[in-house]
N, C-alpha and C positions, 0 to 999 in steps of 0.2 A: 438458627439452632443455637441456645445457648450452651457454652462445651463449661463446665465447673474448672478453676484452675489446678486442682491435682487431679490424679488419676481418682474412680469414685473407688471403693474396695481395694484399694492400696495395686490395683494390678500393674504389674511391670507393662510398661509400656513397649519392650522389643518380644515382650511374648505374647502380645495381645497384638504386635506386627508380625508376627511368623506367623499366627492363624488365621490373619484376616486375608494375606497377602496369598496363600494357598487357594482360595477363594479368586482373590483378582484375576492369579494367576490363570487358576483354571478355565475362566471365564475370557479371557485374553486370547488363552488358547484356539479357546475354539473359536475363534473370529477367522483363524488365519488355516488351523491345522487340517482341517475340511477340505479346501482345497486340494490338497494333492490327492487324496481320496476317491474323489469322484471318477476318476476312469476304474478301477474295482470296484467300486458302487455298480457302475453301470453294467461291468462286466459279468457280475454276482446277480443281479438282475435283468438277467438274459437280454443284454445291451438293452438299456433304458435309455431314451433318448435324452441329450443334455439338456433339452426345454425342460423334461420333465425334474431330472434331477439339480436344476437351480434354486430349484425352492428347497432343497437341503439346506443352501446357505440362505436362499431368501426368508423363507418362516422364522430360522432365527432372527436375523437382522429386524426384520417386521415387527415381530413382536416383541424383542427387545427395546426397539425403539420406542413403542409404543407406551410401555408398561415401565419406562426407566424410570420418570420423574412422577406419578405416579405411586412406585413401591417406595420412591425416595421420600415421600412425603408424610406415608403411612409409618417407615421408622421413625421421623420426626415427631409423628401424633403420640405413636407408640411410645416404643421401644425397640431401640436399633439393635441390641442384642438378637433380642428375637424375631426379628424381621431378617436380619442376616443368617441365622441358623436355621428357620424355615425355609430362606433361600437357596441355602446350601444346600439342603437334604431337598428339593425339589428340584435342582440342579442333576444329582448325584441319581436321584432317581430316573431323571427323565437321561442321562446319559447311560445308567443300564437299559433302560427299553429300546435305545438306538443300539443298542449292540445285538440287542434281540429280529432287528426291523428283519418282517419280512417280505417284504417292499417297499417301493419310492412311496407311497400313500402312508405306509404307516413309519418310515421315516422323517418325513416329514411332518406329521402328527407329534412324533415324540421330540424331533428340535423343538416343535413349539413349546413343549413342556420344561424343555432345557433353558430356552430362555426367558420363561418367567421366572426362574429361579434366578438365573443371570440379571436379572432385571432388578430382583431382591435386594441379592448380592451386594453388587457392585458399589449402588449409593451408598449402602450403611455401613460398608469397611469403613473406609476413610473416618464416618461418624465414630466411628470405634477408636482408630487409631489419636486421634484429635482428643476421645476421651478419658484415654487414659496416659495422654502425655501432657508435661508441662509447658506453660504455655509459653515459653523464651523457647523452647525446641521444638513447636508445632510447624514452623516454615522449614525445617529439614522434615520430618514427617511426611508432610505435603510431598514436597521435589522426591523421597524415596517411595511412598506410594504412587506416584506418577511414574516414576523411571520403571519400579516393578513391574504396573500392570502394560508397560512397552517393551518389557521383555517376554513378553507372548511373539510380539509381532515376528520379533528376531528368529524367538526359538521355535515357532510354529511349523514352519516348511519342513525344517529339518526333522524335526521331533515327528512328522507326521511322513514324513516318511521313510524314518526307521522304524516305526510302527506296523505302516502298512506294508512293508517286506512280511509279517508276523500274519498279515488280513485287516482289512478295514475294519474291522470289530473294533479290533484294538486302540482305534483313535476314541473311540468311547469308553472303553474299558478301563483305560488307565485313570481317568480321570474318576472312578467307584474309590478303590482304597486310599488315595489323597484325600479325596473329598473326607471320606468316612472317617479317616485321623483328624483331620480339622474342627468336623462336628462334637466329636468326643473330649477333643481340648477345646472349644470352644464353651460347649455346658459348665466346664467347669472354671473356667481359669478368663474369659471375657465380661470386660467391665457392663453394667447394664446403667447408664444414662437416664436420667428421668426426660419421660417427653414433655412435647410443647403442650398437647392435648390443643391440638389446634382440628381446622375444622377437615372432613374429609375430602381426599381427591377426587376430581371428574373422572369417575370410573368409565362412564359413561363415553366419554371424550375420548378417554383411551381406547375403546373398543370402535367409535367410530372413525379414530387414526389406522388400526388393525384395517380396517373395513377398506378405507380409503386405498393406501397405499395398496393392500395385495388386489384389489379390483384394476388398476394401475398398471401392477404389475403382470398380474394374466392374463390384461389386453396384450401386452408388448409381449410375452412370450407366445401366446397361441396364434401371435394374428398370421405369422406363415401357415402354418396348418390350420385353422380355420378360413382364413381367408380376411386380409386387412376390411375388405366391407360388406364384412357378413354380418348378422344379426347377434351373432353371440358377443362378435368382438365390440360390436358397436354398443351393445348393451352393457358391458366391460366397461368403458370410459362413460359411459353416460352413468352409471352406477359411484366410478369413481368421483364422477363430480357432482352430483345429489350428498354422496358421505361425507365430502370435502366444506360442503355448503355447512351441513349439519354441525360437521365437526368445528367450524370456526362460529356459528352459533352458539355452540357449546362453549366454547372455550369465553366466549365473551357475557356469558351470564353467568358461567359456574363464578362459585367464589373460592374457589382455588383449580381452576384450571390446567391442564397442561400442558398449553402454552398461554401466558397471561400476556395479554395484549398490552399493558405498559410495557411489558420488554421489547417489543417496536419498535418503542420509542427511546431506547436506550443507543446514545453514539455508537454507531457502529453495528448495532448487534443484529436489524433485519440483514446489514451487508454482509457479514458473517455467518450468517443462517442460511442466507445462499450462497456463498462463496464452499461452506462444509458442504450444500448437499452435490453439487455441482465437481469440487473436487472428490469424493467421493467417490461418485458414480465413477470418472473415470480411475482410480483405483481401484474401487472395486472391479471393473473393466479387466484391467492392465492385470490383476492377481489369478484372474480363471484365464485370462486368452495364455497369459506364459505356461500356466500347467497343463491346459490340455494342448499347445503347441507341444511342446517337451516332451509331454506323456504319447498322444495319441498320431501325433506324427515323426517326431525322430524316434519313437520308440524308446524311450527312456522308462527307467523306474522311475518309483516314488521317492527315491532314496535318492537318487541323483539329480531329479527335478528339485526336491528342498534343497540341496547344496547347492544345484544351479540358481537359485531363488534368492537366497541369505545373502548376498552380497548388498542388496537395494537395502532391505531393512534395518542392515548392521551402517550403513555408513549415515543415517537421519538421526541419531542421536549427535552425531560427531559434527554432522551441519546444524543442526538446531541449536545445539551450544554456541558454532560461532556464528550465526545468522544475530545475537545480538549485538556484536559489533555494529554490523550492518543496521540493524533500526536504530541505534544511536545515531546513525552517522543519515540514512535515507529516511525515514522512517518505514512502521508499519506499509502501508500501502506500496513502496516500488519491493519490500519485499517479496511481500504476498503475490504480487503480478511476476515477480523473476522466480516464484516454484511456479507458479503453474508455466512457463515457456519452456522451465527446466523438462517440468514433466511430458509436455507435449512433445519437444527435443527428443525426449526417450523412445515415445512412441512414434515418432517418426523414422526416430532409426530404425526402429526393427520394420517398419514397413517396408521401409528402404534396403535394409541387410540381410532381412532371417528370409532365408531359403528353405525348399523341401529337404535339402542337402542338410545335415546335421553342422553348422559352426559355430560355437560355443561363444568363442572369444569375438567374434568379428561378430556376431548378431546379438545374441541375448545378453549378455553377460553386460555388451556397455550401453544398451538403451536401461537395464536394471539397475544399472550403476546410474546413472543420468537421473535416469527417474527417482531414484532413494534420495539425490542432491535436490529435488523438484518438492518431494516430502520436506525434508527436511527445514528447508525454508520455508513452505506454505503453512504445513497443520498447526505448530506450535506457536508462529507468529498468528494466524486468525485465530485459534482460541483465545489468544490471550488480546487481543484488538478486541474481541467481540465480548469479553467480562471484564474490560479497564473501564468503561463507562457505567456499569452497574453500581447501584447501592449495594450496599453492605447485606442489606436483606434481603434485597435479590439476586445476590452472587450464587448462593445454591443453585438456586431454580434456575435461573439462565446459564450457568454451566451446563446442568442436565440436560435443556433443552438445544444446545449446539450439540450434545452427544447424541442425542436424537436425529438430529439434524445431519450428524455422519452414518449413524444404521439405513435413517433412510436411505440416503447418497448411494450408500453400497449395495442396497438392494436393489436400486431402479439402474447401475451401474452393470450389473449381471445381468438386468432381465433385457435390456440396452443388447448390451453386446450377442445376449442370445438372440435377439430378432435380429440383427444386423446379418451376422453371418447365416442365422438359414439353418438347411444341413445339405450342404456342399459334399459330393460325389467326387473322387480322383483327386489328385495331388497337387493341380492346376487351379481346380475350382477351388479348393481349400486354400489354396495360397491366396488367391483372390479375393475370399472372403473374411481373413485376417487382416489383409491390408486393408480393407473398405471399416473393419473392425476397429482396426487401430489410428485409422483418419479420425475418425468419428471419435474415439477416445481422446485424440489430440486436441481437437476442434475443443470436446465440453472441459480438457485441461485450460486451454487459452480461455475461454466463455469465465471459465471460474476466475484465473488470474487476473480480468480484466473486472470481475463484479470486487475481489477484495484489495483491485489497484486504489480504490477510492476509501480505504480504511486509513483513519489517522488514532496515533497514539504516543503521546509523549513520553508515558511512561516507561519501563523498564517492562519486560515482558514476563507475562509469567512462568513457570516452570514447564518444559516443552512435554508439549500431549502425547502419548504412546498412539501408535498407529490404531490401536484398534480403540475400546471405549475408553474414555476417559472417568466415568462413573459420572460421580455429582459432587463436584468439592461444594464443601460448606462453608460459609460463614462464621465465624468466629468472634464470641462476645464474653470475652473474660468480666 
């Protein structure tokens, strides 16, 4: 993407960062604020099973993932203005229909909605912000659009649930009149970039990623209740791997694909592609087993579940900053293997500590602390191992495509830990099936550690990733 060296329309560059960053925000959000929600989901739908309401979080993830680099490409062709205000207003949309759901089918329907807009969004901020600042100040830009869209992760638990004391509605509600101030100063007052007028994305590719993944994914959730070798389930994975086939088909004749097969071949970045989706999953894992432990067996609120929560997210900024010591001195690779041991750590304590008995301090509280130390050194050290070996022209693209790479993560991460545990009867069996929950979460922590021990990077690291999307940074060509 070429960015012009002043702003284009004389636009102030911190007000063209307050309304893009409204957007991140929001979209950050909803990565994380969901979560504590789902026991009132289910409870407002005459107990809806948790297989069924995973795909609240999974539809976004899925489709977010899919349609990132993608929407990211059509601002570039475009116009990122208007790619980003269409995404907003189909964001904003599909989060009043979620306030409307009246069911897990038509909830789910309208996340999908949520995250195409989210998909919009996300990449063409940044294009934004990058274009209307000068270019001796576009490296703070960066590091503050990054740090913002990580404070979703932070404020998400909490925020969601002081909301949900009000009714789960309201975790979608809130996010209409932000939105709709955003869009309003945005029409007016957002720089508009001339595009590259380059060639279209694999639409195509994007819907057979959609296809992939959620056939994937409704093997592993339905296979208790269908039955692991029944004919649905089996036709489930034999589905997902015909689209799988398709989709790297695709991707290796589109001429802009969405995942472009030179990035393979870029130091580092297939290791990193697995190392995101692998630590993922078990975060994603480790984010639903603490809420609905919290929620639905110590009987907590939402409100006290997100402050139970906050601790993990709030201490990975404070590790990521000093984990670059550490790649100076180790590099990339022993740090990236010492989060994921962190993180497995974490979840071994609680398998080890958290009881039916409610203890706060002695259980959840220091595998969440452990684990936020596990984040902190893996996510921002393997983004940035996995775009130090990129060309300048593929730094876009292959940023978007590890951000892809963590939606998926976190979706196959949920539907994971939904097959594992079952639906477990009494307080024995439930404890049972947490701990078998949380092995298995540990296990694919270490699995990951051990896929991005093998990452090298001499360089200095880039600016650490927010837990949840990272969007699509750009490239830069004054």
């Amino acid at each position: 993407m070429t960015v012009p060296p002043i702003a284009r329309q004389g636009a102030d560059s911190r007000i063209v960062f307050a309304i893009v960053s409204i957007g991140v925000l929001l979209s950050s959000l909803d990565l994380f604020i969901v979560n504590v929600a789902l026991p009132d989901m289910a409870a407002d739908f005459d107990g809806a099973p948790i297989a069924g309401l995973s795909w609240v979080l999974n539809a976004y993830a899925i489709v977010f993932a899919a349609l990132l680099v993608p929407a990211g490409r059509l601002g570039d062709r475009g116009s990122n203005r208007k790619t980003f205000l269409i995404g907003l207003a189909v964001f904003v949309l599909g989060s009043g229909l979620c306030a409307t759901a009246w069911d897990v089918g038509s909830l789910v329907g309208f996340r999908a909605i949520q995250a195409v807009g989210a998909a919009m969004l996300i990449p063409t901020s940044l294009g934004l912000v990058l274009a209307a600042t000068a270019s001796q100040r576009r490296p703070v830009a960066v590091r503050l659009w990054v740090a913002f869209g990580g404070l979703g992760a932070a404020l998400g638990p909490v925020l969601g649930g002081v909301l949900v004391e009000f009714g789960w509605r309201w975790v979608f509600l809130v996010n209409v009149p932000l939105g709709l101030v955003a869009i309003v100063l945005g029409v007016r007052l957002l720089p508009d970039p001339a595009g590259d007028g380059g060639p279209l994305p694999d639409l195509l590719g994007a819907l057979l990623l959609v296809g992939t993944v959620g056939a994937f994914v409704l093997a592993l959730v339905k296979g208790e209740a269908w039955g692991w070798s029944s004919g649905a389930v089996l036709f489930a994975f034999a589905a997902a791997a015909l689209l799988a086939i398709a989709f790297a088909v695709s991707s290796a004749r589109h001429h802009s694909p969405v995942v472009d097969p030179a990035l393979l071949r870029a130091p580092n970045f297939t290791l990193m592609a697995g190392n995101s989706i692998f630590f993922n999953m078990a975060f994603g894992a480790m984010l639903l087993s603490s809420v609905l432990w919290a929620q639905n067996v110590w009987g907590w609120s939402a409100l006290r579940t997100g402050l139970a929560i906050a601790p993990g997210p709030l201490v990975v900024p404070i590790v990521a900053i000093l984990a670059g010591k550490l790649i100076a001195r180790l590099g990339a690779g022993p740090v990236i293997a010492a989060g994921g041991l962190a993180f497995a750590a974490g979840m071994l304590w609680w398998a080890q500590a958290i009881a039916v008995r409610p203890d706060y301090l002695g259980g959840l509280f220091g595998g969440m602390l452990v684990g936020g130390v596990g984040v902190g050194l893996s996510l921002p050290t393997a983004f940035a191992a996995g775009t130090s070996g990129l060309p300048p022209q593929r730094f876009a693209t292959g940023s978007a495509v590890l951000s892809m790479a963590r939606q998926i993560g976190l979706a196959l991460g949920v539907a994971l830990f939904v097959a594992i545990i079952g639906t477990p009867t009494g307080p024995d069996a439930t404890l049972d099936a947490f701990h078998r929950g949380w092995y298995a979460t540990a296990a694919v922590a270490i699995l990951a550690g051990l896929v991005g021990s093998f990452a090298k990077m001499p360089k200095e690291p880039a600016p650490p990733a927010p837990m949840g999307d990272l969007g699509e940074h750009r490239a830069v060509r004054t």
